[in-house]
C-alpha positions as CSV (number, residue, x, y, z in Angstrom):
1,X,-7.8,5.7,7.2
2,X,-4.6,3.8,7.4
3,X,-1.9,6.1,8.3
4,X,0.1,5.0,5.1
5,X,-2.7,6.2,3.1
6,X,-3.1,9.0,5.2
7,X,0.3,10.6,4.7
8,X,0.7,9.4,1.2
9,X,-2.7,12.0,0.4
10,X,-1.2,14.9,1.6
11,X,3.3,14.3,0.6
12,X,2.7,12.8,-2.4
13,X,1.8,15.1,-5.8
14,X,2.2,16.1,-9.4
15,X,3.2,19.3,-8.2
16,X,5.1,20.7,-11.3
17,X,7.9,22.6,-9.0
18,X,8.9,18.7,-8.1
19,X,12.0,17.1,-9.6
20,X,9.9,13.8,-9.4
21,X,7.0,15.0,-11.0
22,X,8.2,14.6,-14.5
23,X,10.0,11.1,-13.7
24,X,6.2,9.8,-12.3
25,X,4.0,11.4,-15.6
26,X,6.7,9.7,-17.8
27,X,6.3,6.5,-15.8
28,X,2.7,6.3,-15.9
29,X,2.9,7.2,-20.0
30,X,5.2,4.1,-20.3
31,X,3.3,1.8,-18.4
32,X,0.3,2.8,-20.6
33,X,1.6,2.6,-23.7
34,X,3.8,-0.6,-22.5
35,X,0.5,-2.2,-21.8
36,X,-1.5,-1.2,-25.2
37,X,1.9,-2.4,-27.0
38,X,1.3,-5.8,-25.2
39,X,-3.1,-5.6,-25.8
40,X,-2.4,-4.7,-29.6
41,X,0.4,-7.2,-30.3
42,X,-1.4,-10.4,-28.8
43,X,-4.7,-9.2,-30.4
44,X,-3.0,-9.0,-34.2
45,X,-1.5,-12.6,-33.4
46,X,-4.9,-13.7,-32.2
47,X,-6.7,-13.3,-34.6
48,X,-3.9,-13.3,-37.5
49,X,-3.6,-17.0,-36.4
50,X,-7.5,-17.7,-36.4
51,X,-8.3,-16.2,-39.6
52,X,-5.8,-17.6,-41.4
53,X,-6.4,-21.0,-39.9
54,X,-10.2,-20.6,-40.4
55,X,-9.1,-19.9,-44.0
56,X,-7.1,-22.9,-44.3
57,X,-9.2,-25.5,-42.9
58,X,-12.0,-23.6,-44.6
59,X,-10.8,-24.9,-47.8
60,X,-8.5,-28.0,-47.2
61,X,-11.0,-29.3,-44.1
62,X,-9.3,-30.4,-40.8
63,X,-8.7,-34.2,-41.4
64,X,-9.1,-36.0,-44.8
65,X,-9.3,-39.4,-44.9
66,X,-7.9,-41.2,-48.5
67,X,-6.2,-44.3,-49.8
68,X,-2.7,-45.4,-48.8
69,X,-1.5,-45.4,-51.1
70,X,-2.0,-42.2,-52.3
71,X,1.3,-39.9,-53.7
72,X,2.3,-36.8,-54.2
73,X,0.8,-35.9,-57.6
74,X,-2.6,-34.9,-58.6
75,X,-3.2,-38.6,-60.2
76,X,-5.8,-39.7,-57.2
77,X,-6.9,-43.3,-56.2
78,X,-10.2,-43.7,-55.4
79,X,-11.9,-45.8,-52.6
80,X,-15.3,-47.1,-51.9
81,X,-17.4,-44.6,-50.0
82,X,-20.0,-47.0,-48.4
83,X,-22.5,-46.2,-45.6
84,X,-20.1,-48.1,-42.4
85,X,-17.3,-46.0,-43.4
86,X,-19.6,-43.0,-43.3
87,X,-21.4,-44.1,-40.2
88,X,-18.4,-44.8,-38.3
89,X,-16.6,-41.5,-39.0
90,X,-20.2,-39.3,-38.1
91,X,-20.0,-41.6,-34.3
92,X,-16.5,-39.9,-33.5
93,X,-17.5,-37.5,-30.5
94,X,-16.8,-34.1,-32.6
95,X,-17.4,-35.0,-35.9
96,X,-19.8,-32.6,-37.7
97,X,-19.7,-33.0,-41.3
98,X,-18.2,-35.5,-43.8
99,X,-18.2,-34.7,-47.3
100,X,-16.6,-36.9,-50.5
101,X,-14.4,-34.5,-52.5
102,X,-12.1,-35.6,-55.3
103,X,-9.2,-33.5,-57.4
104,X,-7.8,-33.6,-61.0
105,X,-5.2,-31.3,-63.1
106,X,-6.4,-29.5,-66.0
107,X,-5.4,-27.0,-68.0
108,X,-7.7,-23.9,-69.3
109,X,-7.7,-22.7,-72.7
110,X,-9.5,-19.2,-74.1
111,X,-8.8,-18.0,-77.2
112,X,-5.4,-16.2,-75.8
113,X,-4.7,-17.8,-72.7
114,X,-3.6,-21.1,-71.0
115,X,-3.4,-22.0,-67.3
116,X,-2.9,-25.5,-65.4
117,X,-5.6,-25.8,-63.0
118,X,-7.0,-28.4,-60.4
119,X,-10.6,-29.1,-60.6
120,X,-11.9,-30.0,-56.9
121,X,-14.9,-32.1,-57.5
122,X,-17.5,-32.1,-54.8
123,X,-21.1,-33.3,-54.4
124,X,-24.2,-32.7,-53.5
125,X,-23.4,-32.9,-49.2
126,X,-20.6,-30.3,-50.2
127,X,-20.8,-27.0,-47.6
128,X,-20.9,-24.7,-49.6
129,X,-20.7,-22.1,-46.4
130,X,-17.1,-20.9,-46.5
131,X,-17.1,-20.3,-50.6
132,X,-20.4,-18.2,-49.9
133,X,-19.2,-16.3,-47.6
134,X,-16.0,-15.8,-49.8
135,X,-18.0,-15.1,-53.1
136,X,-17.2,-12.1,-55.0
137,X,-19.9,-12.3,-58.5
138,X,-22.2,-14.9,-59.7
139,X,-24.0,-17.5,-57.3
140,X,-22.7,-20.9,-56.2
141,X,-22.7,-24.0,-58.4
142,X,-26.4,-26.1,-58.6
143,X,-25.6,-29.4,-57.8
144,X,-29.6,-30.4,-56.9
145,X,-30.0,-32.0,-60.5
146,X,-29.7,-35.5,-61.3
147,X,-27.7,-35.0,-64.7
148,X,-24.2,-34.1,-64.0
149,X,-23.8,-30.0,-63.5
150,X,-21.4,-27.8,-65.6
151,X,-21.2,-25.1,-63.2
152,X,-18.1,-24.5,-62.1
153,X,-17.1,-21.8,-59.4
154,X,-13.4,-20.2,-60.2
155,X,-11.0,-17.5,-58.7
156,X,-10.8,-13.7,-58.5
157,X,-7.4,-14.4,-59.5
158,X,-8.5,-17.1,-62.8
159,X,-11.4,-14.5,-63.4
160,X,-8.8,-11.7,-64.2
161,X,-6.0,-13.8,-65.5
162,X,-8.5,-15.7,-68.4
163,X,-11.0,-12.5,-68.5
164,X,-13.8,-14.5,-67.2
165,X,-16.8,-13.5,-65.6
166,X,-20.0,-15.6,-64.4
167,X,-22.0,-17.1,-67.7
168,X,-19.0,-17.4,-69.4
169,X,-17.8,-20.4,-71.1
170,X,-14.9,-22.2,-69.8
171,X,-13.5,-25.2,-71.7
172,X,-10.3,-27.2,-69.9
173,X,-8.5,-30.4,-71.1
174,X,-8.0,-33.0,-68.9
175,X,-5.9,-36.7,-69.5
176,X,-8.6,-39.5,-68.9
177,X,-7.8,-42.7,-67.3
178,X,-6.1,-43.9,-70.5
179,X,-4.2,-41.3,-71.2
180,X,-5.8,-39.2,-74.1
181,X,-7.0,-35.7,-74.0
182,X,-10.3,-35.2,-73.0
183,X,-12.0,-31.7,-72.9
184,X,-15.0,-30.6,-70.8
185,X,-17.2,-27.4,-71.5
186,X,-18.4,-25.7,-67.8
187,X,-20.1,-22.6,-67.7
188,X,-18.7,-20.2,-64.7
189,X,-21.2,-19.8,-62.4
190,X,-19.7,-17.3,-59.6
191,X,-16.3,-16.1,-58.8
192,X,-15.0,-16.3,-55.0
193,X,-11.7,-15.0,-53.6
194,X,-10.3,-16.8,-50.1
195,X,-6.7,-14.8,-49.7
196,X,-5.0,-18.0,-50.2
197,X,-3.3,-17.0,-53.2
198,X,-2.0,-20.9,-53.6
199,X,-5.2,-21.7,-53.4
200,X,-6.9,-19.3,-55.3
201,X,-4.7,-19.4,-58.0
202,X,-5.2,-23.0,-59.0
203,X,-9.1,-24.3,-57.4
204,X,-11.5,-24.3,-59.2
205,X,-14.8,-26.2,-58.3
206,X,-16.7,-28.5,-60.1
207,X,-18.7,-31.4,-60.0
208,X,-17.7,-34.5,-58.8
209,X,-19.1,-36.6,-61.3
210,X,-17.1,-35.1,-64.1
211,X,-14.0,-36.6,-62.5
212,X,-15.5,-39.9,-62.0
213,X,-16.3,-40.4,-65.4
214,X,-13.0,-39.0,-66.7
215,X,-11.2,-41.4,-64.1
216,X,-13.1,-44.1,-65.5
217,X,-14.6,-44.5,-61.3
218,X,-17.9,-45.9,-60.4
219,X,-20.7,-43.6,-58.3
220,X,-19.7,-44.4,-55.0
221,X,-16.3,-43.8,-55.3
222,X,-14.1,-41.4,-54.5
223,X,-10.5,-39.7,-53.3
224,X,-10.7,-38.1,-50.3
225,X,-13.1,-37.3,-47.7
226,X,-13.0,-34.2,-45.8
227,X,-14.0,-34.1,-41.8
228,X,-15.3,-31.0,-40.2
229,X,-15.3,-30.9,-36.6
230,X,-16.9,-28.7,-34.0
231,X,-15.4,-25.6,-32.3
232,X,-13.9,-27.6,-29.0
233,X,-12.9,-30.3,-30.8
234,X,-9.0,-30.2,-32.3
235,X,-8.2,-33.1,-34.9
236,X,-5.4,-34.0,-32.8
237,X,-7.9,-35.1,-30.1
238,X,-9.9,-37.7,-32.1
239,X,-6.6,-38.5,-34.7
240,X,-6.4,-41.4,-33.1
241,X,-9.8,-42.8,-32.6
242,X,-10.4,-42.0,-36.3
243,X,-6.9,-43.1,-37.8
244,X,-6.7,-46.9,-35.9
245,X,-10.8,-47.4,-36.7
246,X,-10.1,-47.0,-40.4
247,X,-9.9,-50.3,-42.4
248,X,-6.9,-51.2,-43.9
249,X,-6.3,-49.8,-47.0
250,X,-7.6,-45.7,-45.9
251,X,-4.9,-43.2,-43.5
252,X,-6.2,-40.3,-42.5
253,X,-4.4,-36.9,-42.2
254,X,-4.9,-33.5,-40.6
255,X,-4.4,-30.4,-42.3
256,X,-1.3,-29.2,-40.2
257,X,0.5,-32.3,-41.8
258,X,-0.7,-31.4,-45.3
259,X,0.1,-27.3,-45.4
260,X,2.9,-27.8,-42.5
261,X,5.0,-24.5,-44.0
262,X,1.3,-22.2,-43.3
263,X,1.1,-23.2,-39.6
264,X,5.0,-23.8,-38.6
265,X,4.4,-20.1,-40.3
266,X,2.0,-19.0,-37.8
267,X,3.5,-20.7,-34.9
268,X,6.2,-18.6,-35.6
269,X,4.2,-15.2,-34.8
270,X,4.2,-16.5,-31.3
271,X,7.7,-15.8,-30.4
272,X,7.4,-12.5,-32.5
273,X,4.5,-11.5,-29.9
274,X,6.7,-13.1,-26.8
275,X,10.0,-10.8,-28.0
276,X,7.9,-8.0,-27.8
277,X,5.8,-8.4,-24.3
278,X,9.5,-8.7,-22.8
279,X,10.6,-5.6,-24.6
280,X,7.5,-3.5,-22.8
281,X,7.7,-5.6,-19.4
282,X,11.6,-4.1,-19.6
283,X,10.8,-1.1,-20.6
284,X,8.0,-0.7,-18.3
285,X,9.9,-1.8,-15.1
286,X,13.3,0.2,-15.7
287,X,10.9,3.2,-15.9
288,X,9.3,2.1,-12.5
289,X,12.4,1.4,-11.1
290,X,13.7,5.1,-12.2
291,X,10.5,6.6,-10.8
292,X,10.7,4.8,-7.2
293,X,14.7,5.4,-6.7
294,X,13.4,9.5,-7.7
295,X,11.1,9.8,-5.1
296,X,12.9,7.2,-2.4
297,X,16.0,10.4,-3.5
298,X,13.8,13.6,-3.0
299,X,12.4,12.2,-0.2
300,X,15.4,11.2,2.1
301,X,14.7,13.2,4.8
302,X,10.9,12.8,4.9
303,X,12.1,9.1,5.4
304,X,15.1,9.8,8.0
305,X,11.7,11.9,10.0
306,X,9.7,9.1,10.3
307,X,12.1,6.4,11.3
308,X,13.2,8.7,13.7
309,X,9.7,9.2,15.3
310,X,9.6,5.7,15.4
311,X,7.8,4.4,11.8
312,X,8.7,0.9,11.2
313,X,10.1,0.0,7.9
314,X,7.2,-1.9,6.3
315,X,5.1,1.5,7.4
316,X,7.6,3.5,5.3
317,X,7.7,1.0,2.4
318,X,4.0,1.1,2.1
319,X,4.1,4.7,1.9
320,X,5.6,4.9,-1.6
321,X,3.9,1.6,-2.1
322,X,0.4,3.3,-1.8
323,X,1.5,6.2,-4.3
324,X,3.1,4.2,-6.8
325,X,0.1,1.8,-6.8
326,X,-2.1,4.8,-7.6
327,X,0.3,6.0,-10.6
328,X,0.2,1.8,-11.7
329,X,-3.7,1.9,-11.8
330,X,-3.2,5.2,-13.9
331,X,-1.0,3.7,-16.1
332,X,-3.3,0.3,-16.9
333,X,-6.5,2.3,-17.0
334,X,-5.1,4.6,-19.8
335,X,-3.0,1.5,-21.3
336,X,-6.3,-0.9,-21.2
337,X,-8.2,2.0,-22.9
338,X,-5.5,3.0,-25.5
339,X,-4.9,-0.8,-26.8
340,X,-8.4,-1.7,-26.4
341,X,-9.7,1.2,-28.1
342,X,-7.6,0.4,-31.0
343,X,-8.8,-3.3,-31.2
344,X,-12.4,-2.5,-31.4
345,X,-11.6,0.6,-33.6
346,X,-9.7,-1.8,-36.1
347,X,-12.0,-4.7,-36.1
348,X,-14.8,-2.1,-37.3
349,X,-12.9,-0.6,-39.5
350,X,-10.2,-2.0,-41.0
351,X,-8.1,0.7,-41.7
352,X,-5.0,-1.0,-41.6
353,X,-4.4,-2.8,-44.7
354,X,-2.1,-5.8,-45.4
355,X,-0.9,-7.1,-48.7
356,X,-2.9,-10.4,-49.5
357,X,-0.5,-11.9,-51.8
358,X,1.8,-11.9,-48.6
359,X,-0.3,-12.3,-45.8
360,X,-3.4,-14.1,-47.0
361,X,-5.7,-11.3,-45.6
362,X,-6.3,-7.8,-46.9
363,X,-6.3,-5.9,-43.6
364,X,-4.8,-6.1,-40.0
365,X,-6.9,-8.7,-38.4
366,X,-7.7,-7.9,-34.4
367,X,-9.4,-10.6,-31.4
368,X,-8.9,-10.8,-28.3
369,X,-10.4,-12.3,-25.3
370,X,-10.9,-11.7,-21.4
371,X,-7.7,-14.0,-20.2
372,X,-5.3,-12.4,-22.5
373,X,-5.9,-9.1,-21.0
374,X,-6.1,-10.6,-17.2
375,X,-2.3,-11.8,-18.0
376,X,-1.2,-8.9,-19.3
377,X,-2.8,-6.8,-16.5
378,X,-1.9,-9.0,-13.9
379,X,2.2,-9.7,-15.7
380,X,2.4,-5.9,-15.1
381,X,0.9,-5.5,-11.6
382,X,3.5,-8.8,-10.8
383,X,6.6,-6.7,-11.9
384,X,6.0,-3.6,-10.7
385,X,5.9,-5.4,-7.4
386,X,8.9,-6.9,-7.8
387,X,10.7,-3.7,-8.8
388,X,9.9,-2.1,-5.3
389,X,12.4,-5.1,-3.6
390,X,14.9,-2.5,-5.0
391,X,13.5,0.8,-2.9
392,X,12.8,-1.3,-0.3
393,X,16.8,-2.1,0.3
394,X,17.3,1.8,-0.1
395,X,15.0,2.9,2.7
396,X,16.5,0.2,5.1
397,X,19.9,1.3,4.6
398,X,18.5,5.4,5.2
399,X,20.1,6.2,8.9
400,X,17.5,8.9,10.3
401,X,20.5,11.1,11.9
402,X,22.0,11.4,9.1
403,X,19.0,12.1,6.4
404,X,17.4,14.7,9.0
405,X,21.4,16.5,9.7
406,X,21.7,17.2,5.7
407,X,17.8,17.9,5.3
């Protein structure tokens, strides 16, 4: 045994008749909870940030690809949906799914209620994954027949609003192509409910076909088309590839451009998560600080003894280093299985509840992964071995005549 660790075993203790003892148990507390505070906070931005994104591009796609010269308004342009424009997009390295999806305004009228609406018409090579996994009543629209379908799948928030509920009727006026009314009977076939209260107060979906023919279109046309990539592939990586290959007339745009206030939004929770790893990593380290200045103090003459028998300084220094090490492990073992603990407890169960209306998710979402908690581990370790510079110039500037004369 080292003769650092050797001595360290047998000065070093809780004993509770110490003056340092309460200064160490409070240090190791604070590095514990310093480090859950750190596990918990990057965990809620983690996965606040995916779900919500996952919701997003869930419903608006990644990258859509449309005329343009398409505006701002609901009044679409259509474009010619032809196999080399398909094939093309599907040979990007990433590229999933492709699926032709086109929007017009409505407004819904029941016997006591009316409510502007956009009808998002999709076809048959729809995924229909996402809206089944948010489906609340009811089943999915059937699109398999050849006649034009009158399902339509609507809101929570449109359910209760208009007092639907699946096999109701649902009539909503439209303006056709030249401009006069037109109405169109659907029958509600299921009710979803995203969290995207934007979203889910105006969507409903609907077949595509019923917007062609209202738009006076022919088959193959269409408005937009929605691109779905695979997990390791980011829009930004294949914006290019996809945006220059397009012909003339077609841009494509990513769904960060489209919905920019939702993700400069969540970007934003990343300094919120940064403000409050420095506030612990202070925290944490002043305590450290306190707790190695305490026992350098109560230990003065332990320290003047052994330089005067002939210890060298980097021996002393790794005296208190081998303690407070110990009392660090402490601290991240109970930290680690404090914060942690509460990440898996959460994503279980969910007990902590968020308003939807304001944060597009009902409860406090929680992920994390291995190099998060490295970081934090190892950020911790990193500063607490910065904070014993300041000990170290205390114990060189010790004389050993005088700490053993007032001893």
């Amino acid at each position: 045994m080292r003769l650092e660790a050797f001595l360290g075993n047998r000065i070093f203790s809780l004993s509770p008749d110490k003056v340092s003892t309460l200064v160490m148990r409070i240090t190791m507390l604070s590095i514990a909870l310093s480090v859950a505070v750190m596990l918990v906070s990057v965990a809620v931005v983690i996965g606040f940030k995916q779900q919500i994104t996952d919701k997003v591009l869930g419903f608006v796609a990644p990258m859509q690809i449309s005329p343009l010269d398409r505006n701002e308004s609901l009044q679409q342009s259509p474009f010619v949906l032809d196999d080399t424009l398909s094939q093309f997009i599907l040979s990007v390295d990433g590229v999933v799914h492709i699926q032709a999806v086109a929007e017009k305004a409505g407004i819904i009228k029941t016997e006591d209620q009316i409510q502007g609406i956009v009808v998002k018409g999709v076809d048959t090579a729809f995924d229909w994954s996402y809206f089944a996994a948010a489906l609340k009543k009811g089943s999915l629209p059937d699109l398999s027949d050849k006649n034009i379908s009158n399902d339509v799948l609507i809101s929570l928030k449109l359910s209760t609003t208009l007092n639907l509920q699946p096999g109701d009727d649902l009539r909503v006026w439209f303006i056709d192509d030249k401009d006069r009314p037109r109405g169109r009977k659907f029958v509600v076939s299921g009710i979803y409910e995203t969290g995207l209260v934007e979203f889910d107060e105006r969507y409903i979906l609907a077949d595509i076909n019923h917007i062609r023919r209202l738009n006076g279109w022919k088959d193959n046309q269409t408005a937009s088309l929605e691109v779905f990539f695979d997990t390791h592939t980011h829009p930004d990586d294949v914006f290019d590839i996809i945006y220059f290959g397009l012909p003339i007339h077609l841009t494509a745009t990513t769904a960060t451009t489209l919905y920019p206030h939702i993700f400069d939004w969540l970007n934003l929770q990343d300094m919120n998560v940064l403000i409050i790893i420095l506030l612990m990593t202070l925290v944490s380290g002043i305590t450290i600080i306190s707790m190695l200045l305490m026992m350098v103090i109560e230990r003065t003459s332990m320290i003047g003894m052994l330089k005067a028998l002939g210890a060298s300084r980097n021996q002393i220094r790794n005296l208190f280093l081998f303690y407070s090490f110990r009392l660090l492990l402490y601290g991240l073992l109970a930290g680690n299985l404090l914060g942690l603990g509460f990440v898996i407890f959460q994503s279980k169960t969910g007990f902590l509840s968020l308003p939807a209306e304001s944060y597009y998710i009902d409860q406090v979402p929680v992920e994390i992964g291995l190099w998060p908690i490295v970081l934090i581990n190892f950020g911790v370790t990193f500063i607490w071995f910065l904070m014993l510079l300041i000990p170290s110039l205390i114990i060189d500037r010790i004389k050993p005549a005088r700490a053993i004369r007032f001893s």
